[in-house]
C-alpha positions in Angstrom: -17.8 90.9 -39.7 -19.5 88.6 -36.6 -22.5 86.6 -37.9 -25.8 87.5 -35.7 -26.5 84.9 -32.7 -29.2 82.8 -33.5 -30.8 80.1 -31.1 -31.1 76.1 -32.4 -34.2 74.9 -32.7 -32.5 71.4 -31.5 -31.2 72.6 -28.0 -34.9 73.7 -27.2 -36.2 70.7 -28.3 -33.7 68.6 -26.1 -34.4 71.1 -23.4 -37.9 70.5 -23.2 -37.8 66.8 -23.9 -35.5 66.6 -20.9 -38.5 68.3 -18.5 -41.1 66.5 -19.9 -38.7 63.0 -19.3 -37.7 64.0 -15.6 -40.9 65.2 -15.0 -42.6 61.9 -15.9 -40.0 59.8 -14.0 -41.0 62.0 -10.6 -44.1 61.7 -11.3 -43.9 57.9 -11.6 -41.7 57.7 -7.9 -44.5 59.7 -6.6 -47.3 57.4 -7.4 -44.9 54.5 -6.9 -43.9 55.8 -3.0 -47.5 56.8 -2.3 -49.4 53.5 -3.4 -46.6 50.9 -3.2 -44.9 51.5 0.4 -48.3 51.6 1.7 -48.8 48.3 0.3 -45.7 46.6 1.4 -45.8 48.1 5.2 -49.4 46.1 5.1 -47.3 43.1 3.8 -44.7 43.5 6.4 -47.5 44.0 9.3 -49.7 41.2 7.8 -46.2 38.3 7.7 -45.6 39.8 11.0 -48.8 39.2 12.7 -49.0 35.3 10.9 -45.5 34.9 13.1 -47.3 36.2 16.0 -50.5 33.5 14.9 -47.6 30.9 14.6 -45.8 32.0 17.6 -49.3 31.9 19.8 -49.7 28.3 18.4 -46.8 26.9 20.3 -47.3 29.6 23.5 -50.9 28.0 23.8 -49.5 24.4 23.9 -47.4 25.1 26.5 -49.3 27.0 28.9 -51.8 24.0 28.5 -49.6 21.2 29.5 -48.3 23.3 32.3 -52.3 24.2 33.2 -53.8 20.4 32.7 -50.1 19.5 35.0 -48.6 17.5 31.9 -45.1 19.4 32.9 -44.8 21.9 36.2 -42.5 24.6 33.8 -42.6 25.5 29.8 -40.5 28.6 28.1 -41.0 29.7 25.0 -40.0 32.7 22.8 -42.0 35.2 20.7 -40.9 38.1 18.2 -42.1 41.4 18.8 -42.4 44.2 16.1 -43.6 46.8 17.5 -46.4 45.9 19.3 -47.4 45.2 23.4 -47.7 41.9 24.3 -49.0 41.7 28.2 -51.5 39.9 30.5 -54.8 41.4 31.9 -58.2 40.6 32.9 -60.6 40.0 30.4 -63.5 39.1 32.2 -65.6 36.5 33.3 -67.4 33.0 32.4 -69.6 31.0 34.6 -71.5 27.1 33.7 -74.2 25.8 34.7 -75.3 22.4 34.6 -79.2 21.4 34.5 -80.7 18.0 35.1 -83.8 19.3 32.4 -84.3 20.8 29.2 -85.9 23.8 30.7 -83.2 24.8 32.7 -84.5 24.9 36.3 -83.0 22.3 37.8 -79.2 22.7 38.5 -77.1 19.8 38.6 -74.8 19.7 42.0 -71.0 17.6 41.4 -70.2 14.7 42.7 -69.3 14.8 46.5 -70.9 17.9 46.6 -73.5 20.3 47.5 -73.0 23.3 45.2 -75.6 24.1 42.7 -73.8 27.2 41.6 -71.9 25.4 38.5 -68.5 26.8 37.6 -67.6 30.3 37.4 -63.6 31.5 36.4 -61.7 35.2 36.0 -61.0 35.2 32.0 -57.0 36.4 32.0 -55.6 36.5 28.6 -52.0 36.8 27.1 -52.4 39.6 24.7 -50.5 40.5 21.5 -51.7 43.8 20.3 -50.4 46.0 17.8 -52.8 48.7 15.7 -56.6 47.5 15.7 -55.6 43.7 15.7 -55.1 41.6 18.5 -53.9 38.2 19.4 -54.9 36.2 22.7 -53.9 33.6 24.5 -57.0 32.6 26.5 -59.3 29.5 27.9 -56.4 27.4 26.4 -57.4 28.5 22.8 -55.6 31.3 20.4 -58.4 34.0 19.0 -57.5 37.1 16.9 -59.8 39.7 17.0 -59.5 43.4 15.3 -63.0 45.7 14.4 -64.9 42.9 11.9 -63.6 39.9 12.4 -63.4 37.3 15.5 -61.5 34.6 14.0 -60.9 31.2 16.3 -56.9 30.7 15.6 -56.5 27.6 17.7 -59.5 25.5 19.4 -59.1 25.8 23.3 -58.4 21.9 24.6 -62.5 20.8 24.8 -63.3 17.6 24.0 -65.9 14.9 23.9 -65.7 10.9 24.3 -67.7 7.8 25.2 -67.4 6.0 27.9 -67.7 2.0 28.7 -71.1 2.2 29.6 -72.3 4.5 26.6 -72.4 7.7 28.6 -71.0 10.7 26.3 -68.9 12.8 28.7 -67.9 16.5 27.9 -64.4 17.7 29.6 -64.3 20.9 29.7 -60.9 22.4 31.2 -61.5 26.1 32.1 -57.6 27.6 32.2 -57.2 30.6 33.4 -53.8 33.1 34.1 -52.9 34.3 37.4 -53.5 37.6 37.9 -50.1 40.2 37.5 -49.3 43.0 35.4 -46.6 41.5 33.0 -46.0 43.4 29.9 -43.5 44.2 27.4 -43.2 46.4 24.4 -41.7 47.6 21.4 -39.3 45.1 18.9 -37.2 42.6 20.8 -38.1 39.0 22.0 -40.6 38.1 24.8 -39.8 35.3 27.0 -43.2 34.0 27.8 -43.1 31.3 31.2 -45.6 29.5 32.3 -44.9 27.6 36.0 -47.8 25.5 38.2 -48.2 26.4 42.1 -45.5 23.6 43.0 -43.1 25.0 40.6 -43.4 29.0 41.1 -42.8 30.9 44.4 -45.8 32.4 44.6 -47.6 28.7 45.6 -49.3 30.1 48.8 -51.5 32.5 46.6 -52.5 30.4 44.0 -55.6 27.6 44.6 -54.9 24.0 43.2 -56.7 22.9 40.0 -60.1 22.2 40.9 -62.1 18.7 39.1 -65.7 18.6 39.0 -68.1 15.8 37.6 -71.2 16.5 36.8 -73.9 13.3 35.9 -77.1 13.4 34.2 -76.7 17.0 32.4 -79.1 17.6 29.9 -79.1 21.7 29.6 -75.2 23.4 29.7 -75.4 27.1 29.9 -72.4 29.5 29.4 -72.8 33.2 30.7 -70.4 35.2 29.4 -69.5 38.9 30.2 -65.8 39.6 28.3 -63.7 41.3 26.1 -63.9 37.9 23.5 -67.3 37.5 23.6 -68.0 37.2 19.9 -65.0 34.8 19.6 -65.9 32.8 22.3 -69.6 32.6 20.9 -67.8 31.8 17.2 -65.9 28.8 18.6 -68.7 27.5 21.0 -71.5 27.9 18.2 -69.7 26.6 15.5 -67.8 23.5 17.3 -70.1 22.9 19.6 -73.3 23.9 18.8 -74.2 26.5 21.8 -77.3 29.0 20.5 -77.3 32.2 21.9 -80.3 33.0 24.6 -81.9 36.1 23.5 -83.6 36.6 26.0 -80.8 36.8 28.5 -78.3 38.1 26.6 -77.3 42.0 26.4 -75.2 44.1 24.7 -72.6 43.4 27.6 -74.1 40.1 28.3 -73.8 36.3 26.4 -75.7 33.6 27.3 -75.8 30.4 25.7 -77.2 26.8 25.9 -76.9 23.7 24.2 -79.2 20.9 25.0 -78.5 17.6 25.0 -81.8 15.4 24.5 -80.1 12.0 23.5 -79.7 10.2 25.9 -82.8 10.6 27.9 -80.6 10.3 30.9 -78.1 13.0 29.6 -74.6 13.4 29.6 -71.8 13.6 31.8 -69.5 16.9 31.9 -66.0 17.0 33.4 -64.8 19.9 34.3 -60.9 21.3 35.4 -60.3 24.9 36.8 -56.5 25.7 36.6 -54.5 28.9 36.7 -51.6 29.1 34.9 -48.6 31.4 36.7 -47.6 33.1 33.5 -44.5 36.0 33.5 -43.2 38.3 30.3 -39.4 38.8 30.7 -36.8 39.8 27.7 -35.5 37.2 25.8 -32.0 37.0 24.5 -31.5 37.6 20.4 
């Protein structure tokens, strides 16, 4: 005679201990896939963008020696990950020099006539990849994204005394020739940067132009760009420019910086250069 079928208790309980197991371990992958790869694609992007930083670091120095004619050719390469690295116009920046506090009377250069002070095209090398961008630009490196306007590198401005006591501001204003250069997606960028006796294109481009400007005792920047705020970070902070309220706008920046000591103010030395900069793809 068959014995009735009955189920064991023991087979349920390993049934349902197995569920409640696999069910725990998904559940674990999920949160693990859905908090942690978010977190290491922001690692990734943040190393990235420091190479980019480091990268822009050794870009800047080179398009400076070729700008301030220290070398007529430089070559570097930079790693792209996926973002557009290109030059464009950025905007514009124009100093004046005053022989008073006030500001109303300009200071001409010497040997000539002009009153008008310096004015330059802002082009910048560009890195840009989601809302952060990297930039090449007045000699300096600045990163900017939607809070912060960070001064990466310090554009080549500097101060000294000379013989006579005089404190004399040089003040090289690089610029890049205009083109449309760009290059995108993950691969290496060759950046170049050539002077007017070195490139081709020497009939277009103007020679660096030296100014010297004596007995300034009111500087005042007006700029209208793309890098305002981390033009007005760097100038503030290093050299301490105020902003003009009353002239400046939403599009606008104005700033001065007075210089009272000594009464017979300072001297500023001025260089406009443009750079002949060109994006090609590099070899891996």
């Amino acid at each position: 005679m068959l014995r009735p079928t009955r189920w064991s208790d023991a087979a349920v309980s390993e049934s349902i201990g197995y569920v409640i197991i696999s069910g725990i371990l998904c559940s674990l992958l999920a949160i693990i896939f859905l908090m942690g790869y978010p977190l290491y694609n922001n690692y990734v992007d943040q190393s990235h963008l420091q190479n980019m930083m480091e990268g822009f670091d050794l870009v800047s120095e080179n398009g400076n020696n070729v700008a301030l004619l220290k070398t007529p050719y430089q070559q570097s390469e930079i790693k792209l990950y996926g973002g557009n690295v290109g030059i464009r116009g950025v905007g514009t920046m124009r100093v004046q020099y005053f022989a008073d506090l006030a500001g109303t009377t300009p200071v001409a250069p010497t040997g000539g006539s002009s009153t008008t002070g310096d004015s330059v095209a802002l082009r910048a090398l560009e890195y840009s990849k989601d809302d952060s961008t990297i930039a090449y630009l007045l000699g300096g490196v600045f990163k900017r994204d939607e809070h912060t306007y960070p001064v990466i590198k310090k554009p080549d401005i500097y101060s000294y005394t000379r013989a006579d006591g005089t404190p004399v501001l040089y003040l090289p204003l690089i610029s890049l020739y205009e083109n449309t250069y760009s290059l995108a997606g993950t691969t290496l960028a060759r950046i170049s940067f050539g002077t007017l006796y070195y490139s081709k294109k020497n009939q277009t481009v103007s020679q660096p132009v030296f100014n010297i400007y004596d007995h300034v005792r009111l500087v005042k920047i007006t700029l209208e760009s793309d890098y305002n705020d981390c033009l007005y970070t760097y100038f503030h902070d290093e050299w301490g420019f105020d902003k003009d309220m009353g002239e400046s706008t939403a599009d606008k920046l104005v700033m001065t910086k007075a210089y009272s000591n000594p009464a017979t103010g300072i001297t500023v030395n001025t260089v406009q250069s443009f750079v002949i900069a060109s994006i090609n793809t590099g070899t891996d």
